[in-house]
C-alpha positions as CSV (number, residue, x, y, z in Angstrom):
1,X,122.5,95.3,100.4
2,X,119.4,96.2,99.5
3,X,118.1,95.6,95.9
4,X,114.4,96.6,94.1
5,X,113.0,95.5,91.2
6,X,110.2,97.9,90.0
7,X,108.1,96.6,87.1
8,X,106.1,99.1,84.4
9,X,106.9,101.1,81.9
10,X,104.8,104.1,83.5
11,X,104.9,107.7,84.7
12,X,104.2,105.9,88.2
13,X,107.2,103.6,88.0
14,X,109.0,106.7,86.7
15,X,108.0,108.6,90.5
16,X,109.4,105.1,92.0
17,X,112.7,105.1,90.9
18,X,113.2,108.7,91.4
19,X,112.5,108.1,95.0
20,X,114.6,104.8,95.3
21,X,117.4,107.6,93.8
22,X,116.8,109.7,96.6
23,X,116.4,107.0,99.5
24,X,120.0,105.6,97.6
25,X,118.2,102.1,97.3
26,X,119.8,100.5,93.8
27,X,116.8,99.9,91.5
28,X,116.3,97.8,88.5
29,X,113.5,98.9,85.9
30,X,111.6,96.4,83.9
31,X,109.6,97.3,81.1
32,X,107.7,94.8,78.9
33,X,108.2,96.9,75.4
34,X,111.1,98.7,73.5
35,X,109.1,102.0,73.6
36,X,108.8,101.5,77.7
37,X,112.5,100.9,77.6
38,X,112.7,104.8,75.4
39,X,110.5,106.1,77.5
40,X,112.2,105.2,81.0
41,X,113.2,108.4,82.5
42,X,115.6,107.0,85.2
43,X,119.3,107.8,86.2
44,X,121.0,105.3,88.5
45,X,119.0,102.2,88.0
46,X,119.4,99.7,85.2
47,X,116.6,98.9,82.2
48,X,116.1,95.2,81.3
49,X,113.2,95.4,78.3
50,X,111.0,92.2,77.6
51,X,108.0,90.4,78.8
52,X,108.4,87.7,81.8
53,X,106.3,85.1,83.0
54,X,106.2,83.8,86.7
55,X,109.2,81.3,86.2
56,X,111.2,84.1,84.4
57,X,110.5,86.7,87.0
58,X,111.6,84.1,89.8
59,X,115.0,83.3,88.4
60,X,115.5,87.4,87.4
61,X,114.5,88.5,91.2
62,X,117.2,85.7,92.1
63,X,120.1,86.7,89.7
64,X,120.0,90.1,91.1
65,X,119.6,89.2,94.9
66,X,116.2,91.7,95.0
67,X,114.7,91.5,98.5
68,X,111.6,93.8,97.1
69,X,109.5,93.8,93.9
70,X,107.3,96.8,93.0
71,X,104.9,96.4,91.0
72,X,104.0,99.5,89.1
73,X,102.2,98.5,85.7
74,X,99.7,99.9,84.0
75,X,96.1,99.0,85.8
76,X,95.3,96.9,83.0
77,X,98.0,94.8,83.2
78,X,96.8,91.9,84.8
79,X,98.8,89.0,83.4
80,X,102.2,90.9,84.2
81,X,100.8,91.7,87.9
82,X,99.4,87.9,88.5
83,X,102.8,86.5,87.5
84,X,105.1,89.1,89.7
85,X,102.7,88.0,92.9
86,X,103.5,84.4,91.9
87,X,107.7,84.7,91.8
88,X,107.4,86.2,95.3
89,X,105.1,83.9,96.8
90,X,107.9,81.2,95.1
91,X,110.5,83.3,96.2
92,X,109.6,84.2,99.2
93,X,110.3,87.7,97.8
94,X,108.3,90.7,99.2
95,X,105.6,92.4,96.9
96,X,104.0,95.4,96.8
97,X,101.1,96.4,94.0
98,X,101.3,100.0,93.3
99,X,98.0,101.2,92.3
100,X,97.4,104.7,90.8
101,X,94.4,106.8,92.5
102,X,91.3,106.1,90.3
103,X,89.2,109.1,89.1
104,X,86.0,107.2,88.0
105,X,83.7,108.4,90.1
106,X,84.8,112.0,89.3
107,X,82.1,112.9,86.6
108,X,78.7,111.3,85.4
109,X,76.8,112.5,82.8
110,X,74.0,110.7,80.7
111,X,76.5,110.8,77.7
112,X,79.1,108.5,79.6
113,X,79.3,104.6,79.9
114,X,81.2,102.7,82.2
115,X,81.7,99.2,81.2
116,X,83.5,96.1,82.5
117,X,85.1,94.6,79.4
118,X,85.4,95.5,75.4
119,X,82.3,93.3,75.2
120,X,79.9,95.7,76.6
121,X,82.0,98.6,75.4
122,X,80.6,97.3,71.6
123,X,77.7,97.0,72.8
124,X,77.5,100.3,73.5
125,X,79.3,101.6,70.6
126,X,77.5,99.5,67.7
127,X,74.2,101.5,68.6
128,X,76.0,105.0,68.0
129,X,77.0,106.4,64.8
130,X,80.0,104.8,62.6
131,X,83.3,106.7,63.5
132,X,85.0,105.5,66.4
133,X,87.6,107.2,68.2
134,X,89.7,104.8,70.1
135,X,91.9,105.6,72.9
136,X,92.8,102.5,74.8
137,X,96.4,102.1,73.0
138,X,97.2,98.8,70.3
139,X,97.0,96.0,72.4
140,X,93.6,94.5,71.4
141,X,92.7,96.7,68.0
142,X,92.1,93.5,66.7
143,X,89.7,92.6,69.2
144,X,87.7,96.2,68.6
145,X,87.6,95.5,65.1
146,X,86.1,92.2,65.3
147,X,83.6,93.4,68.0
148,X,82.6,96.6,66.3
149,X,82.8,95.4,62.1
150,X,81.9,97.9,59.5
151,X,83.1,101.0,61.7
152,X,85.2,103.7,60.7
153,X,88.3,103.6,63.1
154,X,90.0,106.7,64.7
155,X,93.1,105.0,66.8
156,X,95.6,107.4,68.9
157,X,98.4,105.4,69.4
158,X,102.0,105.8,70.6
159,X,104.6,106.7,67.6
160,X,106.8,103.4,67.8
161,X,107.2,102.1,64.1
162,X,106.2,98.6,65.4
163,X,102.5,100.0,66.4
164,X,102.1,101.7,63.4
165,X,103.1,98.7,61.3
166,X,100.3,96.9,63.7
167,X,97.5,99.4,62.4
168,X,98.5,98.9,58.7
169,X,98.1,94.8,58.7
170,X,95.1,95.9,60.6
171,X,94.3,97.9,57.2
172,X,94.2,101.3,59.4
173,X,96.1,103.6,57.3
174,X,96.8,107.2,57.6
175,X,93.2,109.0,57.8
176,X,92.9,106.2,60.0
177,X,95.6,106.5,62.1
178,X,96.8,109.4,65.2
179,X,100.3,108.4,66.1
180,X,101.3,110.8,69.2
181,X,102.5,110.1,72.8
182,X,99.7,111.6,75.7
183,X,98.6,112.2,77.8
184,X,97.5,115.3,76.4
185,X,95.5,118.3,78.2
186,X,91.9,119.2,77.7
187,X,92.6,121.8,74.8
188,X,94.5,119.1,72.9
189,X,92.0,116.4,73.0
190,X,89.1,119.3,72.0
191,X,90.9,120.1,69.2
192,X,91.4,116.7,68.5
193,X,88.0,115.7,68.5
194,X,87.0,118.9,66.4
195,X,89.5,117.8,63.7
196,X,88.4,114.2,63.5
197,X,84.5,114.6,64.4
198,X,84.5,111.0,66.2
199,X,80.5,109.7,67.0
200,X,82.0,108.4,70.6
201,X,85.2,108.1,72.0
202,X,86.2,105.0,73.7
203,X,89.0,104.9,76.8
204,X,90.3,103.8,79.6
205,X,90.1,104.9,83.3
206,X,94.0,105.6,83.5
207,X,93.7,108.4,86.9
208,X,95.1,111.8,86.2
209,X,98.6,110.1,85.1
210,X,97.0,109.1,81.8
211,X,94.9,112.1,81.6
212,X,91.2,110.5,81.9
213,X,89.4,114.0,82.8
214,X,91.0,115.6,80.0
215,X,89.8,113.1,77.9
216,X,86.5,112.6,78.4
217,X,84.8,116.2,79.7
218,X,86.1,117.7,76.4
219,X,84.3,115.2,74.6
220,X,81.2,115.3,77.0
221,X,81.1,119.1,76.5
222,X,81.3,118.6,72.6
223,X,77.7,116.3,73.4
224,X,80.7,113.1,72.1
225,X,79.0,110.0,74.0
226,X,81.9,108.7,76.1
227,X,82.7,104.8,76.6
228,X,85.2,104.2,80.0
229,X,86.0,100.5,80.4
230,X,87.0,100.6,83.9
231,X,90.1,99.3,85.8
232,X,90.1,95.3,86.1
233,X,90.1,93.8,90.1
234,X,93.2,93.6,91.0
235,X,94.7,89.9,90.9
236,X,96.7,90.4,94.1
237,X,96.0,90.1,97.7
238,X,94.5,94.0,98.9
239,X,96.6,94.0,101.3
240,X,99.8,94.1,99.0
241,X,97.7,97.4,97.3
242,X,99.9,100.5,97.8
243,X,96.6,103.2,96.7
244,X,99.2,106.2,95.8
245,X,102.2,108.8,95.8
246,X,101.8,108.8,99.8
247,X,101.2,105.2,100.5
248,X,104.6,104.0,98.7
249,X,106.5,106.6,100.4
250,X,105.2,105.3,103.7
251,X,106.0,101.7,102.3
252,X,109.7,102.4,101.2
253,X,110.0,104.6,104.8
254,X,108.8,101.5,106.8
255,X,110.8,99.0,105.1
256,X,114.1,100.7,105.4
257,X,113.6,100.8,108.7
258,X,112.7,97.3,109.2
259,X,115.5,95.4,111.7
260,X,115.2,92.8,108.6
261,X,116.3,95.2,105.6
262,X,120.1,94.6,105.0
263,X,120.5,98.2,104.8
264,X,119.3,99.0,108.1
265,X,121.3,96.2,109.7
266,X,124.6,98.1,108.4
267,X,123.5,101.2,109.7
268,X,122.9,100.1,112.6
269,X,126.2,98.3,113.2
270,X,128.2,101.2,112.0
271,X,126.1,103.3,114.4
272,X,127.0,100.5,117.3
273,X,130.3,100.7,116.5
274,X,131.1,103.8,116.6
């Protein structure tokens, strides 16, 4: 019987497992964090929370006979993505990278910068004026701080106690800190930005699921210089890219009705049988 493993805490793994629920595939859901593990809006499938590493992934794709690992993490997550391709390769497992559309190339205006890394992000940032508005979630505050020293930092964060308690040793504290789950419409984050009075806003390029136009025309409209560190290369083979809504559903069509998917082989022999 057939059995998928879909990785991510996100609104795109969210769409996966709702259509593995239709297609009556059983689905396990691995999320790295205890607020992914909250925030899992699935029915049927199972939710194992924690973060694996290639050897980890291989003996949990084993344990529960999965002949098919999604991967649907955040674009960012490259080290979570790099050692999901390397259990199926060991495995012989098959993978597929899920890859939300990208909305990059959407707007350009003089006030936006597109960087490659937080490196040239603070490069940017150092030359404008000293309050920061930072949008890229808690991962690597500590890294911004260090990069950008002596700035007045605005973090929007998700509302998990252990994040917040990750801002304070940080010595954010509550002027500093915006503790709300997005994404959030363009209204919100113009209000937002009216309320706090940020000198540039610095984000991610998370596609329409993480709400990048609504953050950054606001703020662009407002004359709030913008800062986009863009989407890493993907660590896996293109081929294994799946670029969207329509491109997994043509995946998950195709490979339940491959002659090697256990589930069609049933069918089939029920079908011959009768």
């Amino acid at each position: 019987m057939n059995h998928v493993l879909v990785l991510g805490g996100t609104s795109d793994a969210t769409l996966i497992c709702q259509q593995l629920e239709m297609a009556a595939v059983p689905y396990t859901l691995s999320v790295a964090t205890e607020a992914g593990a909250r925030l899992a809006q699935v029915r049927k499938g199972s939710v194992l929370c924690g973060r694996l590493d290639a050897g980890q992934l291989a003996e949990l794709l084993a344990s529960l006979r999965v002949n098919w690992l999604v991967d649907a993490t955040h674009p960012y997550a490259q080290e979570i993505s790099r050692n999901a391709w390397q259990a199926c390769q060991q495995t012989g497992i098959a993978y597929s990278r899920y890859r939300r559309p990208s909305q990059l190339d959407c707007v350009s205006h003089p006030l936006l910068h597109k960087v490659a890394n937080i490196e040239e992000a603070c490069g940017i940032a150092g030359a404008l004026g000293p309050r920061v508005l930072l949008t890229t979630g808690s991962k690597d505050l500590a890294r911004w701080q260090a990069g950008l020293p002596g700035k007045t930092w605005l973090v929007r964060v998700l509302p998990v106690a252990s994040v917040i308690a990750q801002c304070e040793q940080l010595g954010l504290g509550p002027e500093n800190i915006f503790a709300m789950k997005g994404p959030f419409n363009a209204a919100f984050n113009q209000a937002l930005y009216q309320f706090c009075s940020p000198d540039v806003v610095i984000t991610k390029e998370s596609g329409i699921q993480g709400g990048y136009l609504d953050k950054i025309v606001p703020a662009l409209q407002a004359a709030i210089p913008c800062i986009v560190v863009t989407r890493p290369q993907e660590s896996v083979p293109e081929t294994q890219v799946l670029g969207g809504p329509e491109a997994f559903t043509r995946k998950l069509q195709d490979w339940l009705a491959s002659p090697f998917n256990p589930q069609h082989s049933a069918l089939s022999n029920r079908r011959t049988t009768v």
